[in-house]
C-alpha positions as semicolon CSV with decimal commas, in nm:
position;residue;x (nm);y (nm);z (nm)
1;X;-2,385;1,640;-2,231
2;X;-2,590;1,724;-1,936
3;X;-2,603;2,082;-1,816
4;X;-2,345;2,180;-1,515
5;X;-2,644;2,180;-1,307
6;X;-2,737;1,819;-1,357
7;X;-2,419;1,705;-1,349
8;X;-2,337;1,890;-0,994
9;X;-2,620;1,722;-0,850
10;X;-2,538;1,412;-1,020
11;X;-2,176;1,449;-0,910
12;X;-2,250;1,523;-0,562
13;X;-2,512;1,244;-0,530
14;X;-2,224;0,969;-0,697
15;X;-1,896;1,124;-0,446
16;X;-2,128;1,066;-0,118
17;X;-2,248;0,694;-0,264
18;X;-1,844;0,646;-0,303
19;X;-1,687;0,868;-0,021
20;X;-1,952;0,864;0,205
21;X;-2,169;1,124;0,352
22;X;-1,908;1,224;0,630
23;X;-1,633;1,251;0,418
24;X;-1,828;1,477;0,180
25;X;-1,984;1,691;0,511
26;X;-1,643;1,737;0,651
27;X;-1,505;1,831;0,301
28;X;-1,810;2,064;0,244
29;X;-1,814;2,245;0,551
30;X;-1,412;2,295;0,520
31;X;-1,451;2,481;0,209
32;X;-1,364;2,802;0,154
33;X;-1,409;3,125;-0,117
34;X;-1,042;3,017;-0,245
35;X;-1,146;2,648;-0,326
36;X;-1,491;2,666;-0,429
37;X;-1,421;2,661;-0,791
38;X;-1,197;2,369;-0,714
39;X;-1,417;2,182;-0,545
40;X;-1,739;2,254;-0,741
41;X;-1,490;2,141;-1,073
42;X;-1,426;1,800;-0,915
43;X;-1,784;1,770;-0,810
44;X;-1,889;1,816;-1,154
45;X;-1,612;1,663;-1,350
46;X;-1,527;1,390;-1,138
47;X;-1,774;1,285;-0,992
48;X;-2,083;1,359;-1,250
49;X;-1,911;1,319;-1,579
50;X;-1,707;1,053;-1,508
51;X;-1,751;0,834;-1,214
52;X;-2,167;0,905;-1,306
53;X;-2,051;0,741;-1,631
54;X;-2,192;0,402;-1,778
55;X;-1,969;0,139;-1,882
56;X;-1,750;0,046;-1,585
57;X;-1,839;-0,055;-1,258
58;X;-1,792;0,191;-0,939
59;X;-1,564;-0,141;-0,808
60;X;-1,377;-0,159;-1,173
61;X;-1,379;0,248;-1,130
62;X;-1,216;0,258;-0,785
63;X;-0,982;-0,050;-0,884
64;X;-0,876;0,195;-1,167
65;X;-0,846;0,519;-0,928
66;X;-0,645;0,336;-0,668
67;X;-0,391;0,221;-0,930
68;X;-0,369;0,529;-1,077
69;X;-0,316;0,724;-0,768
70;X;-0,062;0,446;-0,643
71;X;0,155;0,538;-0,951
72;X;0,111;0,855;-0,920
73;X;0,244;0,835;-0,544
74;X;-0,066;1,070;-0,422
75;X;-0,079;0,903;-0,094
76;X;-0,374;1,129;0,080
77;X;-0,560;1,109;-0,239
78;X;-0,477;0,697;-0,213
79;X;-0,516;0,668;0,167
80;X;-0,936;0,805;0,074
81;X;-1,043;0,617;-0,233
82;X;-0,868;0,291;-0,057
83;X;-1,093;0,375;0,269
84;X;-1,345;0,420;0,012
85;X;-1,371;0,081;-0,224
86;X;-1,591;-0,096;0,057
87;X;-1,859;0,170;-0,055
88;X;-1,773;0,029;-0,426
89;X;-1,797;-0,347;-0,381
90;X;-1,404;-0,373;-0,420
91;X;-1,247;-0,597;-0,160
92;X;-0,908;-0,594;0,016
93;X;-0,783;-0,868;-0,201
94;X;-0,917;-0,677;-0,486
95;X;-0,658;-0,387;-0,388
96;X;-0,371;-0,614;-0,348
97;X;-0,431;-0,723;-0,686
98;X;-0,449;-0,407;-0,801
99;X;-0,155;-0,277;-0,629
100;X;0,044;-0,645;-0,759
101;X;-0,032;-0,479;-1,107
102;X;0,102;-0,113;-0,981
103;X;0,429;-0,317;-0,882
104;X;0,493;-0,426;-1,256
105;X;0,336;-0,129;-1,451
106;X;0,507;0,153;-1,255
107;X;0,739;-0,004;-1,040
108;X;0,787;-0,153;-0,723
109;X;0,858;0,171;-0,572
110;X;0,575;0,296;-0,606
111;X;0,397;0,009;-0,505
112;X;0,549;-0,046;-0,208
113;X;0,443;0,282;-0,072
114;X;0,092;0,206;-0,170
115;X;0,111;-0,120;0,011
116;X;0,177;0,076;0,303
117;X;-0,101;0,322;0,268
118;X;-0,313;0,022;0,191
119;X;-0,258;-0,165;0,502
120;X;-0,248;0,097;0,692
121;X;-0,583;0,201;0,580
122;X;-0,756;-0,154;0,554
123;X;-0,592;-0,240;0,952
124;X;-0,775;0,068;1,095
125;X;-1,092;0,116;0,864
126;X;-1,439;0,010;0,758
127;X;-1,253;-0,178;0,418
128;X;-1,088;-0,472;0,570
129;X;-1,409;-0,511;0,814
């Protein structure tokens, strides 16, 4: 296992490939003494032990994190990695497929929502571009 060093650089180098570098500033210069921890956890965890991880793709990674959060119903947390999958190779018709899956495997409910989010996000973004 690398050392939490290595994997906060490695995390921090794989969340601005994914997020992108203004998403990361913004986040970065909005941190505070209370969420430093928190942030410098998902940094490291995340981001350099598992997204930095071989064996999945960043686009079968993001398909995976956009499901997840769609069950979940974590809509901010949705709304960002959806704005995010053009950074992964992940397509808008790769989300709807995704989010067809959310509809059987944790209800339409939920899916619904996240095809709102979704279009929302892929209307006004750099992802359905």
């Amino acid at each position: 296992m690398p050392d939490v060093g290595s994997r906060a650089e490695t995390g921090m180098r794989t969340r601005r490939s994914v997020l992108g570098g203004e998403h990361v500033d913004r986040a970065e210069a909005s941190k505070t003494e209370f969420d430093a921890d928190f942030q410098s956890f998902i940094t490291e965890t995340a981001w350099g032990s598992v997204w930095s991880r071989p064996g999945l793709t960043r686009r079968e990674r993001s398909l995976i994190t956009i499901a997840l959060l769609a069950a979940g119903g974590h809509a901010d947390e949705l709304a960002m990695h959806v704005r995010a999958a053009a950074n992964t190779g992940a397509s808008p018709s790769d989300i709807k497929e995704t989010l067809l899956h959310v509809a059987v495997y944790a209800g339409v409910p939920a899916a619904n929502r996240a095809f709102k989010i979704a279009k929302r996000e892929l209307e006004g973004g750099e992802v359905g571009k």
